[in-house]
C-alpha positions as CSV (number, residue, x, y, z in Angstrom):
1,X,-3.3,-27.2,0.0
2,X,-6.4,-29.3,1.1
3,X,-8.4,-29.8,-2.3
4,X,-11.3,-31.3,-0.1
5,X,-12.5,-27.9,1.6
6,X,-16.0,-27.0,0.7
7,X,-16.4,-24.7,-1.8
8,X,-18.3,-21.3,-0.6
9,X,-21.9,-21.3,-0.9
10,X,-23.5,-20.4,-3.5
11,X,-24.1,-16.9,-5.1
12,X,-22.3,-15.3,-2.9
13,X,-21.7,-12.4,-4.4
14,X,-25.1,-11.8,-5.5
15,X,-27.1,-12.5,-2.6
16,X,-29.9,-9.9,-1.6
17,X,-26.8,-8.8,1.3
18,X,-24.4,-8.5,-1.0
19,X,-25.4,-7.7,-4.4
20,X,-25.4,-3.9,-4.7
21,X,-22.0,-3.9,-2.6
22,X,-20.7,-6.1,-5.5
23,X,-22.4,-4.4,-8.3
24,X,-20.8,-0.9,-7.3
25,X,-17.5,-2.5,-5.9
26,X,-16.9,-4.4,-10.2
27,X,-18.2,-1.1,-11.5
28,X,-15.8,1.2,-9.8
29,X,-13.0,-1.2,-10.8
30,X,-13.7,-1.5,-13.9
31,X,-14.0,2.2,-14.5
32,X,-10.9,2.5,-13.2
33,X,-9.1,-0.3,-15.0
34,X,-11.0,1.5,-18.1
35,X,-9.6,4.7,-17.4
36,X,-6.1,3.7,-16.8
37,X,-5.8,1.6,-20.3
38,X,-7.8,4.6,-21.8
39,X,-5.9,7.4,-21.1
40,X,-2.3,5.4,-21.6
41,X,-3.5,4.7,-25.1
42,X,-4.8,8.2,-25.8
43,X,-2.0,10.3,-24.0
44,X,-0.1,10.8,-27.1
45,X,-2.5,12.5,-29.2
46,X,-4.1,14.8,-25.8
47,X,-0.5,15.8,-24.9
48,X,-0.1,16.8,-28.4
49,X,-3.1,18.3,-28.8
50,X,-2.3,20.6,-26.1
51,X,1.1,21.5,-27.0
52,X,2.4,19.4,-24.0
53,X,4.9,17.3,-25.5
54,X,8.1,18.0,-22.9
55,X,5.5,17.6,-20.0
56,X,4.9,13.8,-21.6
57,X,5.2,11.6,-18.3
58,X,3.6,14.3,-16.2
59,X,0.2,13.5,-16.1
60,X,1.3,9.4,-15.3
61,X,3.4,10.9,-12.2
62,X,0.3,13.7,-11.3
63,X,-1.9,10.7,-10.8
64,X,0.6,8.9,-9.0
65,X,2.0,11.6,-6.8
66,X,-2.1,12.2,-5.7
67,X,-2.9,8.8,-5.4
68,X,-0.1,7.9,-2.3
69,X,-1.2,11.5,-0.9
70,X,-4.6,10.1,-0.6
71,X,-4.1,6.4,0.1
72,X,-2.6,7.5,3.4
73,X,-5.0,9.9,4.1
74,X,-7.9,7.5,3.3
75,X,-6.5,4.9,5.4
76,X,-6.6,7.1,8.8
77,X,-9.8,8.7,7.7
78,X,-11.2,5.0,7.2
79,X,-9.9,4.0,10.9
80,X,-11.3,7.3,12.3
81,X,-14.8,6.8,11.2
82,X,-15.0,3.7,8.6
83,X,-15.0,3.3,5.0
84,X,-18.7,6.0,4.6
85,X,-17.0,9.2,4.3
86,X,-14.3,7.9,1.6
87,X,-16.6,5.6,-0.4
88,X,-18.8,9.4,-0.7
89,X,-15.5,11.7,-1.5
90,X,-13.9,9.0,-3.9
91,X,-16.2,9.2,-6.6
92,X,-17.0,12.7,-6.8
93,X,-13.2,13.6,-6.7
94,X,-13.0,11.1,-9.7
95,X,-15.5,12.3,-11.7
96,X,-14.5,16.1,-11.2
97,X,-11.1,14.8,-12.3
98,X,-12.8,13.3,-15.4
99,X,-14.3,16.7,-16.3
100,X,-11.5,18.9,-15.4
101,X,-9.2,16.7,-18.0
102,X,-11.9,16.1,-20.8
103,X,-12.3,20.2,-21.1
104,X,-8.7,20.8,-20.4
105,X,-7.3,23.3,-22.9
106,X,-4.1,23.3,-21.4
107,X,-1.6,21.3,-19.9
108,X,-1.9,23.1,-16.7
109,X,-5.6,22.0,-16.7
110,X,-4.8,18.5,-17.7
111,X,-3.0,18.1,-14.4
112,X,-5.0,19.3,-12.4
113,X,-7.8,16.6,-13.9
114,X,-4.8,13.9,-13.0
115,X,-4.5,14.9,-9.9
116,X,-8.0,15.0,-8.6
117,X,-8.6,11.5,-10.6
118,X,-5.5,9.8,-8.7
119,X,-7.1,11.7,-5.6
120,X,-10.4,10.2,-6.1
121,X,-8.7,6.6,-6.7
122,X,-6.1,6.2,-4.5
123,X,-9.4,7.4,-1.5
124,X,-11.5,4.3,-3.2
125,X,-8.5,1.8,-3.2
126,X,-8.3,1.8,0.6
127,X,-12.3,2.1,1.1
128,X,-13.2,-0.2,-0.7
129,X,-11.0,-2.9,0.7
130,X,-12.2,-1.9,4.5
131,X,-15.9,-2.1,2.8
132,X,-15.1,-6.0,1.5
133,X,-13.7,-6.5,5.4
134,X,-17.3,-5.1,6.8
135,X,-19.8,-6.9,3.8
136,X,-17.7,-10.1,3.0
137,X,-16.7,-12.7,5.8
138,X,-13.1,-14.2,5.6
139,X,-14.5,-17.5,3.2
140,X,-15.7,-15.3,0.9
141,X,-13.3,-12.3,0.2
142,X,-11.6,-14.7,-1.9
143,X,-14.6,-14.3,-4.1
144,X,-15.3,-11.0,-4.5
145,X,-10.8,-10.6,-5.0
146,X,-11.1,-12.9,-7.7
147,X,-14.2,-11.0,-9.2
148,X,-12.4,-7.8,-9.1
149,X,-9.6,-9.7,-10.8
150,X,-12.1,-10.2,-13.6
151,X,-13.5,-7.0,-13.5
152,X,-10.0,-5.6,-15.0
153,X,-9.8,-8.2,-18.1
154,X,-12.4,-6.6,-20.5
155,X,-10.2,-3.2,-19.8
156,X,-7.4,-4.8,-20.7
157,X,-8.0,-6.6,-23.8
158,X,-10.6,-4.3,-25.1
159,X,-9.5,-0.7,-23.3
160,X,-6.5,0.3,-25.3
161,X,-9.1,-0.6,-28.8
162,X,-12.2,1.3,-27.3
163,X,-10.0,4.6,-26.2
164,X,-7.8,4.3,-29.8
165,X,-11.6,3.9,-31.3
166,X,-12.7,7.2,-29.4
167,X,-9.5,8.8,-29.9
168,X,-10.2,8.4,-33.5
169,X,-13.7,8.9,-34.5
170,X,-14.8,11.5,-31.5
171,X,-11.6,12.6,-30.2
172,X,-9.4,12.0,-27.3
173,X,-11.6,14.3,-24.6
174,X,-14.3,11.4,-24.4
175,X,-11.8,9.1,-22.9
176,X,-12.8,11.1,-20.2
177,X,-16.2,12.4,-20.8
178,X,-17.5,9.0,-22.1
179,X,-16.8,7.4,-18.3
180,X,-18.6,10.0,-16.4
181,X,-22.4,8.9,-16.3
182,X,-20.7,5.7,-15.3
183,X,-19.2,7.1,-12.6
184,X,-22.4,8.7,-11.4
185,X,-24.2,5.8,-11.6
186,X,-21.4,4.1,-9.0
187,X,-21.7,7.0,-6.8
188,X,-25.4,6.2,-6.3
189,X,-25.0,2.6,-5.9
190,X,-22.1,3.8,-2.9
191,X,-24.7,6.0,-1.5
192,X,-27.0,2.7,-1.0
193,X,-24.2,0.9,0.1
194,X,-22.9,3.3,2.5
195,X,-26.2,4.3,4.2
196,X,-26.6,0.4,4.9
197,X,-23.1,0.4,6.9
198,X,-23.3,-0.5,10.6
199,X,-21.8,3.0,13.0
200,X,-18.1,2.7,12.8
201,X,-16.8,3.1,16.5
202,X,-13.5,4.4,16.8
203,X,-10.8,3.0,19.0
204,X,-7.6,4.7,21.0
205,X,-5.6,2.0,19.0
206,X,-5.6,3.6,16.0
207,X,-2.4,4.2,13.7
208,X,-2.6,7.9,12.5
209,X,-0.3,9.5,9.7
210,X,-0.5,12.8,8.5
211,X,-0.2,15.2,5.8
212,X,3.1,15.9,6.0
213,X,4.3,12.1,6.8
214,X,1.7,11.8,3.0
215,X,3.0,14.7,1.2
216,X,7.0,13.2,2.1
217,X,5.8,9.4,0.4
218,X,4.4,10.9,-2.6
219,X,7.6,13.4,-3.0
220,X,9.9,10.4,-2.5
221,X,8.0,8.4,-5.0
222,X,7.6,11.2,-7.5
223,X,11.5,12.1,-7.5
224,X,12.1,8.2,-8.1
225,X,9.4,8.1,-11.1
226,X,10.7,11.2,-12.5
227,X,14.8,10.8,-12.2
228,X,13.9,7.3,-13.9
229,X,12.1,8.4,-16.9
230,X,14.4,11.6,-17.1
231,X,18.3,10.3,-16.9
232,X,20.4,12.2,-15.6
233,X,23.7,13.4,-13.7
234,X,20.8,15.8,-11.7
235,X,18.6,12.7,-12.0
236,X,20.8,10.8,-9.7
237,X,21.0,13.7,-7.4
238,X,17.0,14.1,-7.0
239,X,16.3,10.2,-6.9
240,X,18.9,9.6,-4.4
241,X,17.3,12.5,-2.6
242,X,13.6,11.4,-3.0
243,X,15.1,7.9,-2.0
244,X,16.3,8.9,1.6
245,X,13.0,11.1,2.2
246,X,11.2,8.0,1.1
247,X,13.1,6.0,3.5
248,X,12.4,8.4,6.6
249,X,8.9,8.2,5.8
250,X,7.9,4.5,5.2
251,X,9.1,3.7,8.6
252,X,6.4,5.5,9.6
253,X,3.9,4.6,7.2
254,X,4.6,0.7,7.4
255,X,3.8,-2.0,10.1
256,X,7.3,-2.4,12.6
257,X,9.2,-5.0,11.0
258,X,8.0,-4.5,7.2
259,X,11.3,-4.0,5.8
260,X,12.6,-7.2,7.5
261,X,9.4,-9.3,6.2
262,X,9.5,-10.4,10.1
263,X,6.3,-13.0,9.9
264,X,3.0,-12.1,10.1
265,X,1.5,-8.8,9.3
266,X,4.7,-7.4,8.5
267,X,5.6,-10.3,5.7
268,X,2.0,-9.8,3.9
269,X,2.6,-6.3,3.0
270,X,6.4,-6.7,2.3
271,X,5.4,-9.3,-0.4
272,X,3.1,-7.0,-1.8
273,X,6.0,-4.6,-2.2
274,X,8.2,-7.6,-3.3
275,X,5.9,-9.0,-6.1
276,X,4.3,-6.1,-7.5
277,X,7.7,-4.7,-7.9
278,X,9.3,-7.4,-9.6
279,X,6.1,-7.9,-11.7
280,X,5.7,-4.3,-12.7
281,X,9.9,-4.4,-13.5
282,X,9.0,-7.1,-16.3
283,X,5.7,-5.1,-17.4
284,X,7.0,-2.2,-17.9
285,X,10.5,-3.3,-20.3
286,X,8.7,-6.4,-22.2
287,X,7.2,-4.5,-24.8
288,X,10.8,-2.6,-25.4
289,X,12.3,-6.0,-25.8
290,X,9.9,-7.2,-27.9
291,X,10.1,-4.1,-30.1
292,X,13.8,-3.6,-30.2
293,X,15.0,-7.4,-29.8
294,X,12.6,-9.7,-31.6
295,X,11.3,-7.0,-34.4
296,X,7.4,-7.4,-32.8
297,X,5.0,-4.4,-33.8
298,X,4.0,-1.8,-31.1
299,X,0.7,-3.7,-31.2
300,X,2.6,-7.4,-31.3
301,X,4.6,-6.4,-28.5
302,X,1.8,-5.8,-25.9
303,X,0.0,-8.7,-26.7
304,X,2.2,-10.3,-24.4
305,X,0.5,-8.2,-21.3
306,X,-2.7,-9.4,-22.5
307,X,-2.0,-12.8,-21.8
308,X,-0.9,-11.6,-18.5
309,X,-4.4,-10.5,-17.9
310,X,-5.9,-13.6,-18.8
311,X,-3.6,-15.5,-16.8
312,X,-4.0,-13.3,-13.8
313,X,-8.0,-13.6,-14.1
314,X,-8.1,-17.5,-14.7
315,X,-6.2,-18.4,-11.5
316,X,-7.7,-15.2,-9.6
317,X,-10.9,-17.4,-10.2
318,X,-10.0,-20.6,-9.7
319,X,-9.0,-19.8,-6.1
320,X,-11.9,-18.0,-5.2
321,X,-13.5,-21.7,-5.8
322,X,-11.5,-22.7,-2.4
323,X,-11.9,-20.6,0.0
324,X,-10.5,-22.9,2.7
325,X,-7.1,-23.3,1.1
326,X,-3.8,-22.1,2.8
327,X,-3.3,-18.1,1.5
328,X,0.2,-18.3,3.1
329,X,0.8,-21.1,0.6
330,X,-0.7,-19.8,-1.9
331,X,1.1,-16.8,-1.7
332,X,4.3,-18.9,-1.9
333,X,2.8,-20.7,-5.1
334,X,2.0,-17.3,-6.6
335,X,5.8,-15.9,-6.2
336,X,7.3,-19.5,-7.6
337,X,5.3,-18.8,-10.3
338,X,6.6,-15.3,-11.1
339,X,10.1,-16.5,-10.5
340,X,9.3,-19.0,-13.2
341,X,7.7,-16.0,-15.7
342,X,10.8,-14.1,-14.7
343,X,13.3,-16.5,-15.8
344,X,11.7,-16.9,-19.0
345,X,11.3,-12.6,-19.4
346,X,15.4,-13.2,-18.6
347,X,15.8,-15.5,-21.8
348,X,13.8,-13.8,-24.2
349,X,15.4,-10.6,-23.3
350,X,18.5,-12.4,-25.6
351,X,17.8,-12.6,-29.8
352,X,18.9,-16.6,-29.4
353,X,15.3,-17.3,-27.9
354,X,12.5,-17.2,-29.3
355,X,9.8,-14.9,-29.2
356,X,7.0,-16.8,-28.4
357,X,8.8,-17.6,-25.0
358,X,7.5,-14.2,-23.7
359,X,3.4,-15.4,-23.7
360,X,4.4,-18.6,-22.2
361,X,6.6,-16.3,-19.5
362,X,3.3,-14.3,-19.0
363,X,1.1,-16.6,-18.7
364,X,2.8,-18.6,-15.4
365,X,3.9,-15.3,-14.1
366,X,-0.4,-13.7,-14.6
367,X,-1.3,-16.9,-12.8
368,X,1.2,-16.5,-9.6
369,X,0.0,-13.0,-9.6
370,X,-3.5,-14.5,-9.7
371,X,-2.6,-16.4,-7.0
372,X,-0.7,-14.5,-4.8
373,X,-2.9,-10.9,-5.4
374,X,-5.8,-12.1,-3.8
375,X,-4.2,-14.1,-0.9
376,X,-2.3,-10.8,-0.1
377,X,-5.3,-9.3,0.7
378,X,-7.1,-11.8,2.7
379,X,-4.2,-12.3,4.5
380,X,-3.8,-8.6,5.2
381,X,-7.5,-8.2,6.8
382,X,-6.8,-11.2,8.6
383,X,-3.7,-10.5,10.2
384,X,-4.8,-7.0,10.8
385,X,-6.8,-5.5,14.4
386,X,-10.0,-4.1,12.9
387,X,-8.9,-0.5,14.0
388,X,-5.6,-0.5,11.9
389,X,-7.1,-2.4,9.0
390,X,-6.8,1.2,7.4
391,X,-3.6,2.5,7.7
392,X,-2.7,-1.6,6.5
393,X,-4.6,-1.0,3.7
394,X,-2.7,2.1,2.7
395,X,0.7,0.6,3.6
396,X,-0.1,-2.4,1.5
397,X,-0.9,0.0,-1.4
398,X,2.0,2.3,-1.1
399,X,4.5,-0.5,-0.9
400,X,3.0,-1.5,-4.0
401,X,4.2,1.8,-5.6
402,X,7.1,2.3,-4.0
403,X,8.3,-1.6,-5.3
404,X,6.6,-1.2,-8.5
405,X,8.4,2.7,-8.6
406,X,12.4,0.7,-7.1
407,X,12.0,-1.4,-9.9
408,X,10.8,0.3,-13.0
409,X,13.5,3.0,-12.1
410,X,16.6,0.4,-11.7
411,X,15.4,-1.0,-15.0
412,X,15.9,2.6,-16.4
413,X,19.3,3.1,-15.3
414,X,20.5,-0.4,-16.3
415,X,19.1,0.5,-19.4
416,X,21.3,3.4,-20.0
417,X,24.6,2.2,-18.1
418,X,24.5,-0.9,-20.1
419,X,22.8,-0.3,-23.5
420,X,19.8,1.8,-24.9
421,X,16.3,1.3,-25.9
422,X,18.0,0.1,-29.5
423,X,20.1,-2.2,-27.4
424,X,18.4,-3.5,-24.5
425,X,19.6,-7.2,-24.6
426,X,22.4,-7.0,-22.4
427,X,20.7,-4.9,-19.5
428,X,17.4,-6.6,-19.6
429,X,19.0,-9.4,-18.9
430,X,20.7,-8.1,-15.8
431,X,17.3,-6.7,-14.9
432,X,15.9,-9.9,-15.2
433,X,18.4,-11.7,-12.8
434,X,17.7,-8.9,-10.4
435,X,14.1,-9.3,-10.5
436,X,14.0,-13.3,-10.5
437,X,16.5,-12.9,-6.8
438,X,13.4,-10.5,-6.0
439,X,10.8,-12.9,-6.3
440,X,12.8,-15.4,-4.8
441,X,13.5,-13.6,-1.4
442,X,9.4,-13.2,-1.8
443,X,9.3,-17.1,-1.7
444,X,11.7,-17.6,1.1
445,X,10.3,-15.1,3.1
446,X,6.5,-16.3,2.8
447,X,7.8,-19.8,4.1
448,X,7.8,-18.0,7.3
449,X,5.0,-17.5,9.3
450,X,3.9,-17.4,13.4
451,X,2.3,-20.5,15.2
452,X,-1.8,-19.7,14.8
């Protein structure tokens, strides 16, 4: 890295060009970072109030299952005519989702509020990245990535507080209700934003996918979610099902030469897939091991994840303050550094180590993730023709889920092949070393990239 590049000029995220873009681009993500520790905290006591109690993980994989419909969908609606149309629709779909689930008096209604809110977010996630590639020039996208970094710290060490707060003293429907003038006021900022867009002009290049190429991703991922937080002998049948339907459709919903990492375009959205999944893999089992290995609390255990956040924000920041260093080797940096987090989730996964070794594990592995996040993206709009930076977009984001989805569900069957949630020493550790060789193909294959 060159420590002597000039550092971007100042304010830009608040100049008079830029400063309602950015003001409604942090809102919407931190309503959504909001929502998401929100409604993880307060599921317990809606599912129960609703008598929903077998239907637990549902409304987790509703949102999911909607989101990849609609990341797809957004992506080839966003090459067709730009980001306008989606940066309009997201929104509202969110907010109806946000009143459909906070007067939900059934399960069935509940869902339905999941599915438009995972709708409405997985539209926004590829808009608003094809509105940073219109309003920000390639110097300073790593500003605004690192701000939207930020923008999701105060949801995650306040959120889960705030919505147990709510839960409590006004009950669990204004986890909902409580975001929604929010949400309109975002929707009105868009409206600014969008009607200041230059005309989008289509080109014959574009990559197109469909509804049923959509519909096929988010069945894959759903049987994966579901046959890993249900295990089963009919478990294995549907995932290995959902696995092979998943399979057929990525290879059309990917850039050619994805699932080789082949260098260039195809490498910056197979690491997203690489490093989200192997990052998500450790998220998603620390607490457990905390809990059932070291004797933490429920709330000792995730404090873990908050230095995670902290991490992730710190080093999101700090390279947004050099703009003109290498992504490609930051993106290496950021996946050494996970490897590093890894190894130490590996040892504390065993009684002999110390507790304590988990924060220090999340702390590197936030900061390679604060790395490596942001330098994914630029790298993504710069690798990418402007008239497929949308159906990019949506690939990036889907491998995400599908990684993040691999992972979480190998981590489930190790865990009952080689233990149980009262004994999760022995297959956490084998989780580990599977996710530390993950990170590590993410480093060799990032050391590869074409002649510019």
């Amino acid at each position: 890295m060159t420590q002597t590049s000039q550092a971007p000029r100042r304010g830009v995220l608040w100049t008079p060009d830029h400063r309602v873009t950015t003001v409604a681009l942090l809102l919407l993500v931190t309503l959504i970072a909001f929502e998401s520790m929100g409604v993880a905290t307060a599921m317990p006591t809606m599912v129960a109030a609703l008598h929903g109690e077998a239907l637990y993980s549902w409304p987790f994989t509703t949102f999911l299952v909607a989101s990849v419909v609609a990341t797809v969908l957004s992506g080839t609606l966003g090459d067709r005519r730009g980001p306008g149309p989606a940066l309009l629709i997201g929104p509202v779909l969110f907010l109806g989702g946000l009143l459909v689930g906070g007067f939900a008096h059934d399960m069935g209604t509940l869902l339905a509020g999941r599915a438009l809110q995972g709708f409405g977010a997985g539209i926004l996630l590829v808009a608003t990245s094809l509105l940073i590639a219109l309003t920000y020039d390639d110097r300073e996208r790593p500003v605004i990535y690192a701000a939207n970094a930020a923008a999701w710290v105060l949801p995650a060490v306040v959120g889960p507080a705030v919505a147990g707060f709510v839960t409590e003293r006004f009950g669990w429907r204004w986890v909902f209700l409580g975001l929604a003038p929010l949400v309109v006021l975002g929707a009105g900022l868009l409206v600014v934003v969008v009607r200041q867009l230059p005309a989008h002009l289509p080109s014959p290049r574009q990559r197109r996918a469909g509804l049923v190429i959509a519909l096929g991703a988010a069945g894959g991922v759903a049987a994966l979610t579901w046959a890993a937080q249900h295990p089963s002998a009919l478990a294995v049948v549907y995932g290995a099902a959902g696995l092979v339907v998943l399979g057929v459709t990525l290879r059309r919903l990917l850039p050619a030469g994805t699932l080789r990492a082949r260098p260039g375009l195809p490498t910056v959205v197979a690491s997203r897939a690489l490093i989200a999944g192997a990052y998500a893999g450790m998220e998603a089992y620390l607490p457990l091991t905390m809990t059932s290995v070291h004797g933490y609390s429920p709330a000792g255990a995730g404090l873990p994840l908050t230095v995670t956040a902290l991490g992730w924000s710190a080093a999101s920041l700090a390279q947004g303050r050099y703009p003109d260093w290498s992504r490609e080797r930051m993106l290496r940096l950021g996946f050494v550094l996970v490897s590093v987090g890894l190894v130490l989730f590996c040892l504390v996964s065993q009684p002999w180590v110390p507790g304590w070794a988990a924060f220090a594990g999340c702390a590197v592995g936030g900061a390679g993730m604060g790395l490596a996040m942001p330098s994914i993206s630029v790298l993504l709009l710069r690798y990418s023709p402007e008239p497929e930076r949308g159906f990019n977009t949506s690939a990036m984001q889907l491998g995400d889920w599908v990684g993040s989805a691999l992972a979480i569900g190998f981590g489930g069957v190790l865990l009952g092949l080689l233990g149980s949630a009262a004994r999760p020493a022995v297959p956490m550790a084998a989780f580990a070393v599977v996710l530390v060789a993950v990170a590590l193909v993410g480093v060799l294959v990032t050391g590869r990239w074409p002649d510019r």
